[in-house]
N, CA, C and O atoms as a GROMACS GRO file, in nm:
protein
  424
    1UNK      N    1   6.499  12.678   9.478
    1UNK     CA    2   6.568  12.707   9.601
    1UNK      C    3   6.719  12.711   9.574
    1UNK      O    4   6.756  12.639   9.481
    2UNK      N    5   6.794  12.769   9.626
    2UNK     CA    6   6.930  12.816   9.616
    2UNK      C    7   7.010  12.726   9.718
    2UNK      O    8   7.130  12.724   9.694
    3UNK      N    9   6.959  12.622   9.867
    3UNK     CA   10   6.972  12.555   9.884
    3UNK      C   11   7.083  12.477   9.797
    3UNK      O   12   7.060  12.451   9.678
    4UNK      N   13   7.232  12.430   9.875
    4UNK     CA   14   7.277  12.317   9.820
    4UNK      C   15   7.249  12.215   9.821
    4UNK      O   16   7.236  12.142   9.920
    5UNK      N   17   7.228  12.180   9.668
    5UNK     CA   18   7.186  12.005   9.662
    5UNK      C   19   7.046  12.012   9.647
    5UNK      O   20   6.975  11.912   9.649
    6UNK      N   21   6.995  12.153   9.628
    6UNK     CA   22   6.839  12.148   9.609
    6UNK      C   23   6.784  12.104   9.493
    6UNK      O   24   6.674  12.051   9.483
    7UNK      N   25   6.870  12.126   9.395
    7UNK     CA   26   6.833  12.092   9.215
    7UNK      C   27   6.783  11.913   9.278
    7UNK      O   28   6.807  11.847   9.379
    8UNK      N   29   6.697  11.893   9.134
    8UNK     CA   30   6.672  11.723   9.126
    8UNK      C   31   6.665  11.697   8.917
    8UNK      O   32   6.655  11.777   8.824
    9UNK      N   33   6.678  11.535   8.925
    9UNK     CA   34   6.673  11.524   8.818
    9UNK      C   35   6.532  11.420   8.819
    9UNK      O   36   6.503  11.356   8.718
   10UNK      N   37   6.464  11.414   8.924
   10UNK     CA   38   6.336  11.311   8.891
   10UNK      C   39   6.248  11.405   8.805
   10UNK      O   40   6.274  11.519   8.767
   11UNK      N   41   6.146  11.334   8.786
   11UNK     CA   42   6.021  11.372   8.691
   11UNK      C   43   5.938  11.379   8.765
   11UNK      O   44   5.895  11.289   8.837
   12UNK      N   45   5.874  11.580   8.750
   12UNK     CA   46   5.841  11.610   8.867
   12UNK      C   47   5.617  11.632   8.780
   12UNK      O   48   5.586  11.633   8.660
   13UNK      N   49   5.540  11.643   8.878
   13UNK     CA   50   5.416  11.701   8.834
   13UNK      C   51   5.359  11.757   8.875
   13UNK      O   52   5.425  11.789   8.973
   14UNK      N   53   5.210  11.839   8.885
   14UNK     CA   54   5.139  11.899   8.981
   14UNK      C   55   4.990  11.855   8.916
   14UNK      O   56   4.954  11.812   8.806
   15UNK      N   57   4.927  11.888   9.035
   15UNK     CA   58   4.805  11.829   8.981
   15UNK      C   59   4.714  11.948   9.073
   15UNK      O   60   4.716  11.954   9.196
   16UNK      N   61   4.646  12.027   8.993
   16UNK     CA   62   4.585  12.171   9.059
   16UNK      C   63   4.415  12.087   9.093
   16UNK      O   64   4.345  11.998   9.045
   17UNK      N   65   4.412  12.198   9.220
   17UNK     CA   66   4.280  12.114   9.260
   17UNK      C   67   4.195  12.283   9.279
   17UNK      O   68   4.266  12.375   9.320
   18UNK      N   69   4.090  12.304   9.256
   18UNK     CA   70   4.037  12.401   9.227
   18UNK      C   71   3.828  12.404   9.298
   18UNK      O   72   3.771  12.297   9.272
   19UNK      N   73   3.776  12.464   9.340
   19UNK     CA   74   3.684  12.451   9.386
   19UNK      C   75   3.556  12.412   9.285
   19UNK      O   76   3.450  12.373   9.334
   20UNK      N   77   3.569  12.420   9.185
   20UNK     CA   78   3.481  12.334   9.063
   20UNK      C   79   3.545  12.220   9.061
   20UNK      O   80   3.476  12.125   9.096
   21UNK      N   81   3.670  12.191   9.027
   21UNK     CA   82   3.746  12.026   8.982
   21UNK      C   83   3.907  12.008   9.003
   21UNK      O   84   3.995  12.078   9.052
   22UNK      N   85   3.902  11.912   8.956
   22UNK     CA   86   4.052  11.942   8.952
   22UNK      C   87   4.142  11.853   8.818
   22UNK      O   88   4.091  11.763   8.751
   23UNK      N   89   4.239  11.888   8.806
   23UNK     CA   90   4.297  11.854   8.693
   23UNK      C   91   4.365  11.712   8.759
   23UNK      O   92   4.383  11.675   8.875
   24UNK      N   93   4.401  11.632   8.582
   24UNK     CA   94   4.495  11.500   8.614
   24UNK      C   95   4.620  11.571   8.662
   24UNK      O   96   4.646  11.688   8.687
   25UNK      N   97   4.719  11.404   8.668
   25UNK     CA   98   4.852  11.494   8.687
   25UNK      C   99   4.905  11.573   8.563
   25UNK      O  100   4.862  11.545   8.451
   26UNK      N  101   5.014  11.689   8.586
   26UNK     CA  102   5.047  11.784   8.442
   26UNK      C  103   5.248  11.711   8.449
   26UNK      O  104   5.334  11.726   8.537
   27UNK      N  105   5.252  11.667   8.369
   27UNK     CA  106   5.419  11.634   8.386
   27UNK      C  107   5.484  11.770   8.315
   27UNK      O  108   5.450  11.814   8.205
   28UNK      N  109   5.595  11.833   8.409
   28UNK     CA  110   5.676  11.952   8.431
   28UNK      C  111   5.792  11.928   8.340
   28UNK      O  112   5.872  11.852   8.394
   29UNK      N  113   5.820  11.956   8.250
   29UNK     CA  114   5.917  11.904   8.139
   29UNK      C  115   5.944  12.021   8.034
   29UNK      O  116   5.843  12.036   7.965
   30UNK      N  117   6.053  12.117   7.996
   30UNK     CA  118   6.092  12.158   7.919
   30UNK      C  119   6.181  12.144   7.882
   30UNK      O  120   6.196  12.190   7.768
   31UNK      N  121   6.292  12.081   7.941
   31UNK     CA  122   6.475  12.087   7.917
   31UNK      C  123   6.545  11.954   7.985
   31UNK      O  124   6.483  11.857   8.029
   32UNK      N  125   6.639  11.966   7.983
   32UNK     CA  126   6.709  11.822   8.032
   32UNK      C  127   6.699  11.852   8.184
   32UNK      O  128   6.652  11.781   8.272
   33UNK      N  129   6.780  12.029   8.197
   33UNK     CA  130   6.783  12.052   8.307
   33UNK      C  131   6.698  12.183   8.376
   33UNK      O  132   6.731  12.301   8.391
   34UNK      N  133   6.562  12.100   8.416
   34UNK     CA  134   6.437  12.167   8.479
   34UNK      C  135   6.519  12.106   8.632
   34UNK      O  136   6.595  12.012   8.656
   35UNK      N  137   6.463  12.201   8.703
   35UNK     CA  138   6.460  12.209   8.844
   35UNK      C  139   6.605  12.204   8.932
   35UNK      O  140   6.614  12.154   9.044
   36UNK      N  141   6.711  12.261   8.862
   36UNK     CA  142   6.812  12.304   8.913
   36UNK      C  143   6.822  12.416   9.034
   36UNK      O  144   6.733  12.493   9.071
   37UNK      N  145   6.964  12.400   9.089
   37UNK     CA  146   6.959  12.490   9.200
   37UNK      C  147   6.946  12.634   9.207
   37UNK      O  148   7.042  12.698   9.165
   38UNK      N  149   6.865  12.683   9.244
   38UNK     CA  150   6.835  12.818   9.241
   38UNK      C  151   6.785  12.907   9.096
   38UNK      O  152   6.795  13.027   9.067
   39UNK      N  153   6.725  12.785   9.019
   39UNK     CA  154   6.660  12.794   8.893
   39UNK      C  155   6.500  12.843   8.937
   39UNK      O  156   6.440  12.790   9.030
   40UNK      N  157   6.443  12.952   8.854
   40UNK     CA  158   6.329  12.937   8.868
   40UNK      C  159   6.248  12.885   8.709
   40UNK      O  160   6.242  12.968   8.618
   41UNK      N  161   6.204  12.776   8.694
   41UNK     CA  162   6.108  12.738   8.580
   41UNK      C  163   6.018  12.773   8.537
   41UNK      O  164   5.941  12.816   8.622
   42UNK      N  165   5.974  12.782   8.417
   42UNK     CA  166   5.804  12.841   8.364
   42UNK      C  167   5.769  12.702   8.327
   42UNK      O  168   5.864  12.625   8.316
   43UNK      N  169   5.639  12.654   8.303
   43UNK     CA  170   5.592  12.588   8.251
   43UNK      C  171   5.443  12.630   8.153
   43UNK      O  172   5.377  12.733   8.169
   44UNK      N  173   5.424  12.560   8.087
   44UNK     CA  174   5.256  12.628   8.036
   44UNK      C  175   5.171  12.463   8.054
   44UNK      O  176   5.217  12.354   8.018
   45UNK      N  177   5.074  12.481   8.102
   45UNK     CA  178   4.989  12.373   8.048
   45UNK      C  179   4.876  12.368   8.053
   45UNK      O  180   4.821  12.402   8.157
   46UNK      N  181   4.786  12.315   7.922
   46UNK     CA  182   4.627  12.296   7.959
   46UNK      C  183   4.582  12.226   8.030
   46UNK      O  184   4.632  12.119   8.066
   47UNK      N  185   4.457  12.282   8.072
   47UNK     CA  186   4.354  12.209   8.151
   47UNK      C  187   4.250  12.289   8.184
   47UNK      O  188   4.229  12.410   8.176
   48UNK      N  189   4.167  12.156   8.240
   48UNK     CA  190   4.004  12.266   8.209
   48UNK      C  191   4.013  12.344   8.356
   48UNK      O  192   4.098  12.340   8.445
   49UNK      N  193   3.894  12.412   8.339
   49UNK     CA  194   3.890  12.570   8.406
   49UNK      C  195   3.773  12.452   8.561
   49UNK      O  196   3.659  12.412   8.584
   50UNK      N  197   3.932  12.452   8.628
   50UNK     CA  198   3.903  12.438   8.804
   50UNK      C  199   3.844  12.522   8.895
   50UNK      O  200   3.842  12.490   9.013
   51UNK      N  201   3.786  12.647   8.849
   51UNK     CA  202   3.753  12.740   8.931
   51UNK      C  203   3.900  12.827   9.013
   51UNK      O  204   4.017  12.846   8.980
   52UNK      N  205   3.823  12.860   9.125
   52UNK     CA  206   3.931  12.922   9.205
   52UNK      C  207   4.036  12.821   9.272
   52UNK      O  208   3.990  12.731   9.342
   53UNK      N  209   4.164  12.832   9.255
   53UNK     CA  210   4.266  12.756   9.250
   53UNK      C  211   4.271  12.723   9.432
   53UNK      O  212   4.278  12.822   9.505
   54UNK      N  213   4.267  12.590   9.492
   54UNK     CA  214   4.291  12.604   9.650
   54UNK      C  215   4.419  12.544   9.702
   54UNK      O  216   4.474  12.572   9.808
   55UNK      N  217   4.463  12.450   9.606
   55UNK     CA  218   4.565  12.359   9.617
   55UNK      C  219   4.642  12.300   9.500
   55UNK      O  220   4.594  12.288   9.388
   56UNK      N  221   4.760  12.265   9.533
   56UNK     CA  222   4.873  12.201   9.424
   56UNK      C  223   4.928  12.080   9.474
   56UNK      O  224   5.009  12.082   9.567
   57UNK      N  225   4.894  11.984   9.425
   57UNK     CA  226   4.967  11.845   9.428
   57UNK      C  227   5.096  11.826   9.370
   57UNK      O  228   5.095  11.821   9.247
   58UNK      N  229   5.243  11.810   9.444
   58UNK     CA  230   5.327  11.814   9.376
   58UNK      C  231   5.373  11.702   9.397
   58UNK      O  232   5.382  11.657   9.511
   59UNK      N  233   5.418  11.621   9.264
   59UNK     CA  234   5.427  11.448   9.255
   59UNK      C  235   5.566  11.454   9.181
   59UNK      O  236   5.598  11.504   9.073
   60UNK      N  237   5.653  11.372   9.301
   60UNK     CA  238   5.784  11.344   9.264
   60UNK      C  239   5.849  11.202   9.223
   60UNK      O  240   5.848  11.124   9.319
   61UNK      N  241   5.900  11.153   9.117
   61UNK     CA  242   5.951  11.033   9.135
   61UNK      C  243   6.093  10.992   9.221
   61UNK      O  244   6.144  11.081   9.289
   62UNK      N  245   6.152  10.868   9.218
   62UNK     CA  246   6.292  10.875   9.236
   62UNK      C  247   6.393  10.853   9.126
   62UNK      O  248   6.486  10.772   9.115
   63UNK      N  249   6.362  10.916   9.073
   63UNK     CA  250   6.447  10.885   8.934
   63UNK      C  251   6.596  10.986   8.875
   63UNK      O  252   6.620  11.084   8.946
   64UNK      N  253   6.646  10.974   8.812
   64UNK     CA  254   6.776  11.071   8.808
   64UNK      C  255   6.896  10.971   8.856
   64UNK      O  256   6.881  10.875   8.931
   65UNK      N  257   6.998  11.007   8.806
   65UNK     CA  258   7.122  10.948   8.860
   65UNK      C  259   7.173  10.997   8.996
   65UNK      O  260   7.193  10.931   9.098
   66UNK      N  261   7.191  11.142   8.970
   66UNK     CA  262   7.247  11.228   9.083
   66UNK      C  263   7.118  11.349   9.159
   66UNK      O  264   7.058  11.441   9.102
   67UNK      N  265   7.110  11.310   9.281
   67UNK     CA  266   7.024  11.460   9.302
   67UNK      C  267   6.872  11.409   9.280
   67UNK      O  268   6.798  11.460   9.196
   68UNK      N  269   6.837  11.313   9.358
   68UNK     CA  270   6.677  11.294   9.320
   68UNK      C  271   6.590  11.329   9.461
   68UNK      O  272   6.469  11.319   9.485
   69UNK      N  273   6.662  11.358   9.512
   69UNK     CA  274   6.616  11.464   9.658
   69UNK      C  275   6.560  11.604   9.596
   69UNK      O  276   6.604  11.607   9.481
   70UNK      N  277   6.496  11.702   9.616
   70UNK     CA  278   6.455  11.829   9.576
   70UNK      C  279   6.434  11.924   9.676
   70UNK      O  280   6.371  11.879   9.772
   71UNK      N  281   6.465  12.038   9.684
   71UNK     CA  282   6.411  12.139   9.766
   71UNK      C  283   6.352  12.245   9.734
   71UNK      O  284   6.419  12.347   9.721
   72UNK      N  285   6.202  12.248   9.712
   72UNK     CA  286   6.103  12.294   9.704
   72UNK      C  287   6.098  12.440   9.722
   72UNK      O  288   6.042  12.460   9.830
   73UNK      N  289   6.134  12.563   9.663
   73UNK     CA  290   6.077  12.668   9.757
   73UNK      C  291   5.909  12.672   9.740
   73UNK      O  292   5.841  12.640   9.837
   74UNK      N  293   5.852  12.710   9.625
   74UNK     CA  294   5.748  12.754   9.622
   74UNK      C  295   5.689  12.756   9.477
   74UNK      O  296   5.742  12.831   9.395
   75UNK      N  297   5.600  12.693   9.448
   75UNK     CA  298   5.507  12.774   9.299
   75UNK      C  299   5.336  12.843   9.303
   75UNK      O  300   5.227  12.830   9.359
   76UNK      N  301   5.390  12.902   9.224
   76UNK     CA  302   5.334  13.044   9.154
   76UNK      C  303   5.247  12.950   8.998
   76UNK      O  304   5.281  12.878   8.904
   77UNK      N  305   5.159  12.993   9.036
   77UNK     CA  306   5.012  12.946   8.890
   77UNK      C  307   4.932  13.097   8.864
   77UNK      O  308   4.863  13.170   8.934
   78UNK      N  309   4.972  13.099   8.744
   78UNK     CA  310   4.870  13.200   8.716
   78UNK      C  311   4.740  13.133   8.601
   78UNK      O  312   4.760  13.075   8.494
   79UNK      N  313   4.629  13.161   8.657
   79UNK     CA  314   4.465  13.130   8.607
   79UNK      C  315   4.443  13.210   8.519
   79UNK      O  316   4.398  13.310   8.576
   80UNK      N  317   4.450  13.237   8.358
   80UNK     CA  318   4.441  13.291   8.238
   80UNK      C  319   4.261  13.310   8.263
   80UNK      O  320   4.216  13.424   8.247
   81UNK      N  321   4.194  13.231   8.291
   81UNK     CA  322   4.040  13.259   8.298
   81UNK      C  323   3.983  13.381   8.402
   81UNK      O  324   3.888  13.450   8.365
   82UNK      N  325   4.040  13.401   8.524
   82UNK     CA  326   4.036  13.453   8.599
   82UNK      C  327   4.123  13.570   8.588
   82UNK      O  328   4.079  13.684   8.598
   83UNK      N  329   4.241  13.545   8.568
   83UNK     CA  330   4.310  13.676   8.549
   83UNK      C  331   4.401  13.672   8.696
   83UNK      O  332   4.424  13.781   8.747
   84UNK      N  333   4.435  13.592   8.741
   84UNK     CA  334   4.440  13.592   8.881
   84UNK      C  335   4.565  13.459   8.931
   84UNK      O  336   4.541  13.339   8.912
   85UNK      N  337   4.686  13.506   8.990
   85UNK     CA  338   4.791  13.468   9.020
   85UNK      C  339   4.802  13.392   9.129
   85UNK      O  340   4.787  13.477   9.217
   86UNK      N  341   4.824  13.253   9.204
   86UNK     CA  342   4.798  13.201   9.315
   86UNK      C  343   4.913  13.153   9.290
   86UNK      O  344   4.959  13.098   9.190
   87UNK      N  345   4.995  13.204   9.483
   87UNK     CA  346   5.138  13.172   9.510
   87UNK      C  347   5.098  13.043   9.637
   87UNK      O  348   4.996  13.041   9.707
   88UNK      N  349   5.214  12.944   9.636
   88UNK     CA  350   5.193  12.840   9.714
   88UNK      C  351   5.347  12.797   9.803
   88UNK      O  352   5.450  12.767   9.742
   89UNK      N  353   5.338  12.801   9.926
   89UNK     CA  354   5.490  12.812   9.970
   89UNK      C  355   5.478  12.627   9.990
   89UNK      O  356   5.382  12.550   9.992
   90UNK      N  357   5.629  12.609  10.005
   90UNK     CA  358   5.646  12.463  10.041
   90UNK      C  359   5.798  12.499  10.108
   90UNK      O  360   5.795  12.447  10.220
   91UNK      N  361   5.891  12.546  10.094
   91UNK     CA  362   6.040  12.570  10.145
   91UNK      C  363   6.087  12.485  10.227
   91UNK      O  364   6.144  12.511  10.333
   92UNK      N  365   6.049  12.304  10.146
   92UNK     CA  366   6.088  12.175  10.218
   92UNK      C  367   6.157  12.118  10.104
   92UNK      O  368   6.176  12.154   9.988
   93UNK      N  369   6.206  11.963  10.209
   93UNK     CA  370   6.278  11.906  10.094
   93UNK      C  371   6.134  11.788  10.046
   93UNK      O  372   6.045  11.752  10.123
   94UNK      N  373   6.148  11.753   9.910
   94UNK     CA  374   6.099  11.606   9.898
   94UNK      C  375   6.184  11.485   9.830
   94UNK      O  376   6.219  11.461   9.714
   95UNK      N  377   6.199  11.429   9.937
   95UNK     CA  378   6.267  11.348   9.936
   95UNK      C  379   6.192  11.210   9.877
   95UNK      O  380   6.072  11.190   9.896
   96UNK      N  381   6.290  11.106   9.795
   96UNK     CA  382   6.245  10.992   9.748
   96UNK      C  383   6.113  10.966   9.660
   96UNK      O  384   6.069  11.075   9.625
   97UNK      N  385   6.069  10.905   9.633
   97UNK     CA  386   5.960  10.924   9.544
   97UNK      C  387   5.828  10.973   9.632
   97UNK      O  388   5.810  10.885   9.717
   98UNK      N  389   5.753  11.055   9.644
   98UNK     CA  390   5.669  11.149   9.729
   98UNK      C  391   5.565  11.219   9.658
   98UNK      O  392   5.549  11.200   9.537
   99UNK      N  393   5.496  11.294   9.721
   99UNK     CA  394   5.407  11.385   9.728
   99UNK      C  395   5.355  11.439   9.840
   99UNK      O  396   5.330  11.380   9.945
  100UNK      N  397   5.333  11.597   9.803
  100UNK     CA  398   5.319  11.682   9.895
  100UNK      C  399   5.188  11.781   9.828
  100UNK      O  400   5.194  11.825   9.714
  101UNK      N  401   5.073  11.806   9.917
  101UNK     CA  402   4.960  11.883   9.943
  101UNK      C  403   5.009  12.026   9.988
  101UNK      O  404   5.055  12.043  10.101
  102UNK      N  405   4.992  12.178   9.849
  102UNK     CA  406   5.044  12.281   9.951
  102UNK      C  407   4.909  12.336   9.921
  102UNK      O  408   4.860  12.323   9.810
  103UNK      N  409   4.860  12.388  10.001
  103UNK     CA  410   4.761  12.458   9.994
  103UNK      C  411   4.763  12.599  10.029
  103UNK      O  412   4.873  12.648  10.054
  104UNK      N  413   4.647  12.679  10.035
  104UNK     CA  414   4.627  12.836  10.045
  104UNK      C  415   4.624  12.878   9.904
  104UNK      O  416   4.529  12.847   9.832
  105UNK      N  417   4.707  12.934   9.867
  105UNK     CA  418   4.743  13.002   9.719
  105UNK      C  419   4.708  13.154   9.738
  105UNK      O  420   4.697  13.216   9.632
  106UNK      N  421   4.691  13.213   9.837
  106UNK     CA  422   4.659  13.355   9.833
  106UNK      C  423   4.736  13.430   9.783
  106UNK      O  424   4.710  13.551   9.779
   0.00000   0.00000   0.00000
């Protein structure tokens, strides 16, 4: 989000929930500075094959010096088994150590 003050420095995760299963949490980590303002991130990570994707668990700590507030626009998972891209809006803040349920993914 482009949002001021949207960047965070906590340690962020998702945890995909899928109509076969669902995965543990995945910790979001490539760089010092992941999830800056108006940054968009890639991540890669394994996990076993959840079926059709319905939901994303996004798990925030409070951690960071500056900026451990976040403002969320939205993630995007693409399913390598399927072939098949599921977008998930959130365009909130999460604040303090949290978690948030986005569901749909159409």
């Amino acid at each position: 989000s482009d949002i001021r003050g949207a960047g965070t420095d906590s340690n962020v995760s998702v945890e995909l929930h899928g109509d076969k299963d669902k995965t543990g949490a995945l910790r979001l980590d490539t760089s010092v500075n992941n999830f800056e303002r108006g940054a968009k991130d890639l991540f890669k990570a394994k996990a076993q094959d959840v079926g059709e994707l319905q939901a994303v668990v996004v798990r925030k700590d409070n951690s960071g010096v500056l900026g451990a507030d976040w403002h969320l626009q939205s993630i995007e998972v693409w399913h390598p088994e399927l072939k098949k891209r599921y977008f998930f809006m959130c365009n909130d803040w999460l604040a303090g150590a949290c978690e948030r349920k986005l569901e749909g993914g159409k």
